[in-house]
C-alpha positions in Angstrom: 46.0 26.5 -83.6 45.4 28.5 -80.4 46.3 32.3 -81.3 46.6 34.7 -78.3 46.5 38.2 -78.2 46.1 41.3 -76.2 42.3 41.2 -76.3 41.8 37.9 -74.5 45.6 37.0 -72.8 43.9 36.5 -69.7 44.1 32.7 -70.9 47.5 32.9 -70.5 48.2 30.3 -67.8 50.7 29.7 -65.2 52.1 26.4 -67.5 52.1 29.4 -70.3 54.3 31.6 -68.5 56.7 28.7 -67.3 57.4 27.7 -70.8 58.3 31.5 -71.5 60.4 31.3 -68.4 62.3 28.2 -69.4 62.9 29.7 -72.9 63.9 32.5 -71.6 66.3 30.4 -70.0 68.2 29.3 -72.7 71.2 31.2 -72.9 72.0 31.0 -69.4 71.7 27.5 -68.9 73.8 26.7 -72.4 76.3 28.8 -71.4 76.3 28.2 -67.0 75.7 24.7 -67.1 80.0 23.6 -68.3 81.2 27.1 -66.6 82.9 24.8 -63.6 84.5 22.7 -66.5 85.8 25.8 -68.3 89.6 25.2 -66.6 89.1 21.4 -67.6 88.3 21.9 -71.1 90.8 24.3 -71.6 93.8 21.9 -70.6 91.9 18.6 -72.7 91.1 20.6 -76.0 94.3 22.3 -75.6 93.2 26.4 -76.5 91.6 29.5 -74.9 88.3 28.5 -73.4 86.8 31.9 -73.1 86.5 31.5 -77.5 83.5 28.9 -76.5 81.2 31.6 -74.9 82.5 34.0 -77.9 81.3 31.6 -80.9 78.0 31.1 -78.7 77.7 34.9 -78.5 78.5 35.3 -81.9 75.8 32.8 -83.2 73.4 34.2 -80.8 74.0 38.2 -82.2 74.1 37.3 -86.0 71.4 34.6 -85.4 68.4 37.0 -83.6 68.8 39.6 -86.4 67.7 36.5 -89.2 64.7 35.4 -86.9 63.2 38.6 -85.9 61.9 39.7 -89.5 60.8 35.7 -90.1 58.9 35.7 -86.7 57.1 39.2 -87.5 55.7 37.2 -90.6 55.5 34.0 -89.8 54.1 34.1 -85.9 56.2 32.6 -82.9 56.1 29.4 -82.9 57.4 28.1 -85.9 60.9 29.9 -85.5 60.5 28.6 -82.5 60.4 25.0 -83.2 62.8 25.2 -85.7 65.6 26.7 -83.8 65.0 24.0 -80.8 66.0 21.6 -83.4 68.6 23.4 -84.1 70.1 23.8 -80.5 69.6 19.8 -80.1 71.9 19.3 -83.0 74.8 21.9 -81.8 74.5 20.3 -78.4 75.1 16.9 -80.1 77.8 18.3 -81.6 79.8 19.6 -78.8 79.4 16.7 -76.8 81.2 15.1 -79.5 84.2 17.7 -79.9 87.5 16.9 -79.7 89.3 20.1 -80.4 88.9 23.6 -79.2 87.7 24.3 -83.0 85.4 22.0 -83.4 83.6 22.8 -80.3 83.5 26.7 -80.9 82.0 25.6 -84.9 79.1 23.8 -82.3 79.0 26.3 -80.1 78.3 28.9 -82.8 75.8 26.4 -84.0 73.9 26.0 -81.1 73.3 29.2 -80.4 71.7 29.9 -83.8 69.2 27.7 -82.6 69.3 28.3 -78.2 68.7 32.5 -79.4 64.9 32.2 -80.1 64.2 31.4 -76.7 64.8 34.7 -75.1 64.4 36.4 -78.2 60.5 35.3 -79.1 59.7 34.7 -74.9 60.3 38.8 -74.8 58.1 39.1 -78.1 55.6 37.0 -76.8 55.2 39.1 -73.7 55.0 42.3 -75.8 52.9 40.7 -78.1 50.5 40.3 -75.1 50.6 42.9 -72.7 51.3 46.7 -72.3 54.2 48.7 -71.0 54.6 48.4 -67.2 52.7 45.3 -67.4 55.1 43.9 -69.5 57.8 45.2 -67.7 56.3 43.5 -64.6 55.6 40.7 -66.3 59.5 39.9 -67.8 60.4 41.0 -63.8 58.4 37.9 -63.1 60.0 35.4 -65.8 63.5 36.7 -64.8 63.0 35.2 -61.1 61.7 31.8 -62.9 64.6 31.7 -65.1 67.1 32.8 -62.4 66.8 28.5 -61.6 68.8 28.0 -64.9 72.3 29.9 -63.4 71.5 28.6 -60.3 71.0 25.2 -60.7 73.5 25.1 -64.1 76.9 25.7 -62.7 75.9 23.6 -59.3 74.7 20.7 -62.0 77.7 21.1 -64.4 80.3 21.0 -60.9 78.4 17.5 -60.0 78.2 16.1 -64.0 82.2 16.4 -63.5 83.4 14.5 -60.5 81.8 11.4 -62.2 81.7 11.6 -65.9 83.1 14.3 -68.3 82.7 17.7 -69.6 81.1 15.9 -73.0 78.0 15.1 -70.7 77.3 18.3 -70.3 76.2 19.2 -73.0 74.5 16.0 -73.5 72.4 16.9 -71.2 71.4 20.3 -72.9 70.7 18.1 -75.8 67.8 15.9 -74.1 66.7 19.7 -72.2 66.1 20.6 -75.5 64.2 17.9 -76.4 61.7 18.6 -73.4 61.1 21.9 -74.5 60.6 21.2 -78.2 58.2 18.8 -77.0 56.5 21.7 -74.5 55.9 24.1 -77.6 52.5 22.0 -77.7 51.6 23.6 -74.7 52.0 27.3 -76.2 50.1 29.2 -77.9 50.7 31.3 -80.9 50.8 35.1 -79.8 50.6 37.1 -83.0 47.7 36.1 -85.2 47.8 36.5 -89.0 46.2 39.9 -88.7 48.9 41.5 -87.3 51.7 39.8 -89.0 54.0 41.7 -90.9 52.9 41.1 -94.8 56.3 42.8 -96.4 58.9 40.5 -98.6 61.6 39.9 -95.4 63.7 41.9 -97.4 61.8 44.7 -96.6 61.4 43.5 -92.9 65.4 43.4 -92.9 65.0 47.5 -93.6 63.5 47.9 -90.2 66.8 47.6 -88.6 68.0 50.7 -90.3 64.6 52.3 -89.0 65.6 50.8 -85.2 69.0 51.8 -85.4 67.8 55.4 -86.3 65.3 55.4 -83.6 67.4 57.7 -80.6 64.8 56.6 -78.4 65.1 53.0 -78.6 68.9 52.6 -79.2 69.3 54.7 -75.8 67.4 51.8 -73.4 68.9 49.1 -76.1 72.6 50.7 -75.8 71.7 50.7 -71.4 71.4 47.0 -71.3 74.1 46.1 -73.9 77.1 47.9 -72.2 75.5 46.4 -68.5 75.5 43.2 -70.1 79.5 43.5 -71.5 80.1 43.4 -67.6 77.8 41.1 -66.6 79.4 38.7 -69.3 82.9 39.7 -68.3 81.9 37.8 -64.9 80.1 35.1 -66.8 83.2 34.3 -68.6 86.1 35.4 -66.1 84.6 34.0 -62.7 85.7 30.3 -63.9 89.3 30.7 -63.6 89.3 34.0 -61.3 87.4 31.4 -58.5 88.8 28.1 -59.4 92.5 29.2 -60.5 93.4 32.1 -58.7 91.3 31.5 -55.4 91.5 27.8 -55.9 87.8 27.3 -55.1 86.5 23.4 -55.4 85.0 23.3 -59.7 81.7 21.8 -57.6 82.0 24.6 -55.3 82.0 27.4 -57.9 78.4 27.1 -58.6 77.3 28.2 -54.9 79.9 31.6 -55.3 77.9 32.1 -58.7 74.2 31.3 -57.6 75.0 34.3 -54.8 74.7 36.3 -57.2 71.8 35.1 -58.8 69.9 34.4 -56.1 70.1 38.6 -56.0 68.8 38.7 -59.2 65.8 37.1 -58.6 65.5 39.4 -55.4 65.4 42.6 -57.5 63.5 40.9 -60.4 60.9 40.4 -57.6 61.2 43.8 -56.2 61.0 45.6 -59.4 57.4 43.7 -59.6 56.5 46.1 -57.5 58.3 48.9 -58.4 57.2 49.4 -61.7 53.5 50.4 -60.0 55.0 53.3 -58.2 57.8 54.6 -60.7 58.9 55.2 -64.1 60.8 53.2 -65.9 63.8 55.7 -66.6 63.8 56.3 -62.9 64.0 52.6 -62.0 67.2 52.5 -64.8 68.3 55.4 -63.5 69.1 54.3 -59.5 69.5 50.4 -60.9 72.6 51.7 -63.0 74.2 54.3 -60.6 74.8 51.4 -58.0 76.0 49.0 -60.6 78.3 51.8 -61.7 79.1 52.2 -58.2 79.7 48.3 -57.4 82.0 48.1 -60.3 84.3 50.8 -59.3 84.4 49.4 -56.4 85.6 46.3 -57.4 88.3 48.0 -60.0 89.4 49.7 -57.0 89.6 46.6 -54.6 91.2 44.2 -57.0 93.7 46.8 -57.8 94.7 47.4 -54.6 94.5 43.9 -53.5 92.2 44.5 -50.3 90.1 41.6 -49.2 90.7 38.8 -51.2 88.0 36.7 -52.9 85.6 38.6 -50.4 86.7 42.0 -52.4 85.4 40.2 -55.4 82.4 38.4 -54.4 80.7 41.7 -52.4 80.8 44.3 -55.0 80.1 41.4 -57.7 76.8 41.1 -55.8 75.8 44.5 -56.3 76.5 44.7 -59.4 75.1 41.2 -60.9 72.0 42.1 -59.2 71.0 45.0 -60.7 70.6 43.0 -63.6 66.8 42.2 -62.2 66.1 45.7 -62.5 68.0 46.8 -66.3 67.4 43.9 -68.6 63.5 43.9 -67.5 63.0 47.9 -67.8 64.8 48.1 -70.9 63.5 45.5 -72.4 60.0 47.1 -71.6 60.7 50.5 -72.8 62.6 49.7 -75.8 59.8 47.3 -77.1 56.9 50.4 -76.1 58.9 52.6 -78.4 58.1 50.2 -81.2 55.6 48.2 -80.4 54.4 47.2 -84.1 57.5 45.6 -84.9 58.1 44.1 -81.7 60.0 41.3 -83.1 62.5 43.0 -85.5 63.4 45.5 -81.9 63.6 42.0 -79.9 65.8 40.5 -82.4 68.2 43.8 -82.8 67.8 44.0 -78.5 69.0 40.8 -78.0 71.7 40.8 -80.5 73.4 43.8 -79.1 72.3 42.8 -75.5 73.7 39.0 -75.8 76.3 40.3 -78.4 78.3 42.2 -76.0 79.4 39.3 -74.4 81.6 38.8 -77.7 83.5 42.2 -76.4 83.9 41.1 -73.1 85.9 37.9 -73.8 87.6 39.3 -76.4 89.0 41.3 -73.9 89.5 38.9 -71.4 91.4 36.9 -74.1 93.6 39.6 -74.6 94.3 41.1 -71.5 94.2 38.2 -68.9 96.8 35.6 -68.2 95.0 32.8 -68.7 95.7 31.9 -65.0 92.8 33.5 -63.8 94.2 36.9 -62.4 90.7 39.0 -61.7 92.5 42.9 -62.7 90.8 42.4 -66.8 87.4 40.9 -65.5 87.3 43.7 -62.9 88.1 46.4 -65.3 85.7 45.6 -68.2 83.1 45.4 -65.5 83.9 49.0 -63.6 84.1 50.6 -67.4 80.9 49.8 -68.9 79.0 49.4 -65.8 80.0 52.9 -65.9 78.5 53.3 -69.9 75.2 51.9 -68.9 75.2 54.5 -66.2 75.9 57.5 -68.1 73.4 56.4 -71.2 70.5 56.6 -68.4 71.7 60.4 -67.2 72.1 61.1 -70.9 68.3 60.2 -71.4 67.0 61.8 -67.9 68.7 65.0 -69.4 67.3 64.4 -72.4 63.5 64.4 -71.0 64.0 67.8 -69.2 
């Protein structure tokens, strides 16, 4: 088996880095792809929708915590493998739900497998590579893997005027064939040496050690409230577009790739920013305008000025940033503890991916359910204002 590591990852090749970006991809494309048959689903399986992205969420939070400690003693890969079989199976499993339970059981499923994708992609490029260089380097997969919410809820809007929602997730069934099949291509980024050799018991421990850790929990804490609001859109655009603003389901996916496709802009940009500045600074400005963007949009929707365009605008600014946080906090949390990268990936993404529980949670309580934005706009304003604050906390911290 092909074992790469930091002393000779200049084999790392372009084919390499696209399977990383693809895994990478995983979340968003299992949870984009059926966001234009959200209103659909909701009147066929007869219950609150929003519960499908909070079982995903809540397999994918419980789910990294279990796999980080395995793949810090057992390499990449083989988690890896296991959990694409895994998100094959859920997928096969929703496609074949019939009730709003059954598919949320699935859903919760699925995501214990779809989690190792972005979880072990972000090892693998710490695993590899240093600091900025990693922090450039995720900056790089992020406008790779911006394709999946791009292409996802434009694909999902088209799968529906000819067949039904359950072909979907077909489709992410056979995607995850591809990839398992792809894991040939990758190599194996933590060699035996550096595996961790405790009983995972004591590997579970290290979470207790991260939590502890003021410096990692501050950049980890940063990307988790950002991402309640980023999921509060994932969630609440469906019926805020498509019921309230009666957009076309097949047009909803162009409103949400706008906001992407700014994503991948920043993700490019902050390629180059993280030559010039630090880190904290980047979070710093990056946060400050999504805090900004999110008032905004409180502000807008409250006083109903503009319409959908009072939505979409502010949206945009805020969704973007998201090139910027999840790539510099990924990178500076995992620098803080860079010998269990794994363990900190797993905890990362389970509070990062976890939040989205909270937001639709929230939206389940406090919205209609006939797609009134006010909730969605509120969650995002309030912890796009958390994230901000954690970052001035920290730059006060330093001095």
């Amino acid at each position: 088996m092909t074992v790469i590591n930091k002393e000779n990852n200049a084999n790392l090749g372009n084919l390499v880095w696209s399977i990383l970006a693809a895994l990478m991809a995983f979340t968003s494309l299992s949870t984009d792809i059926y966001l234009p048959a959200m209103p659909v689903m909701q009147e066929d399986l007869q219950g609150d929708v929003e519960l499908t992205v909070t079982g995903f969420l809540i397999g994918f939070a419980i789910a990294q915590i279990i796999w980080g400690p395995i793949s810090d003693r057992y390499g990449r890969k083989l988690p890896l493998t296991i959990g694409l079989v895994i998100f094959i199976l859920g997928s096969i499993g929703c496609a074949f739900s019939e009730t709003i339970v059954q598919i949320v059981v699935f859903r919760v499923f699925q995501a214990f497998g779809a989690c190792v994708g972005p979880m072990l992609s972000r090892a693998m490029v710490r695993d590899t590579l240093e600091r900025s260089k990693a922090a450039e380097m995720l900056s790089t997969l992020m406008i790779l893997m911006a394709l999946a919410p791009i292409i996802g809820p434009l694909l999902g809007g088209q799968i529906l005027k000819f067949s039904t929602w359950h072909s979907i997730f077909w489709l992410l069934a056979v995607i995850g064939v591809i990839m398992l099949f792809s894991l040939f291509k990758l190599p194996e980024t933590l060699p035996e040496e550096r595996r961790e050799n405790a009983s995972l018991w004591d590997a579970f421990k290290k979470y207790n050690f991260l939590i502890r850790n003021r410096r990692f929990m501050t950049y980890t804490l940063c990307v988790t409230f950002f991402y309640v609001g980023v999921y509060a859109f994932v969630a609440g655009s469906p019926l805020v577009y498509i019921k309230h603003f009666n957009v076309d389901p097949e047009n909803y996916g162009w409103l949400f790739a706008v906001n992407v496709v700014g994503i991948a802009t920043l993700s490019f940009i902050n390629r180059l920013l993280v030559r010039r500045y630090s880190l904290d600074s980047l979070l710093k400005e990056s946060t400050t305008i999504a805090m900004v963007a999110g008032i905004t949009l409180a502000t807008l929707v409250k006083l109903d000025i503009g319409g959908i365009y009072g939505v979409m605008v502010p949206v945009f600014f805020f969704f973007s940033m998201n090139g910027v946080v999840a790539a510099c906090c990924t990178a500076a949390a995992l620098d803080k503890v860079p010998e269990i990268a794994g363990a900190a990936s797993a905890l990362l993404g389970s509070l990062q991916y976890g939040s989205g529980i909270l937001s639709t949670v929230l939206l389940a309580v406090f919205s209609d359910g006939e797609g009134e934005p006010w909730t969605m706009c509120w969650i995002i304003g309030l912890f796009a204002t958390a994230a901000a604050f954690t970052m001035y906390l920290r730059k006060r911290e330093a001095h």
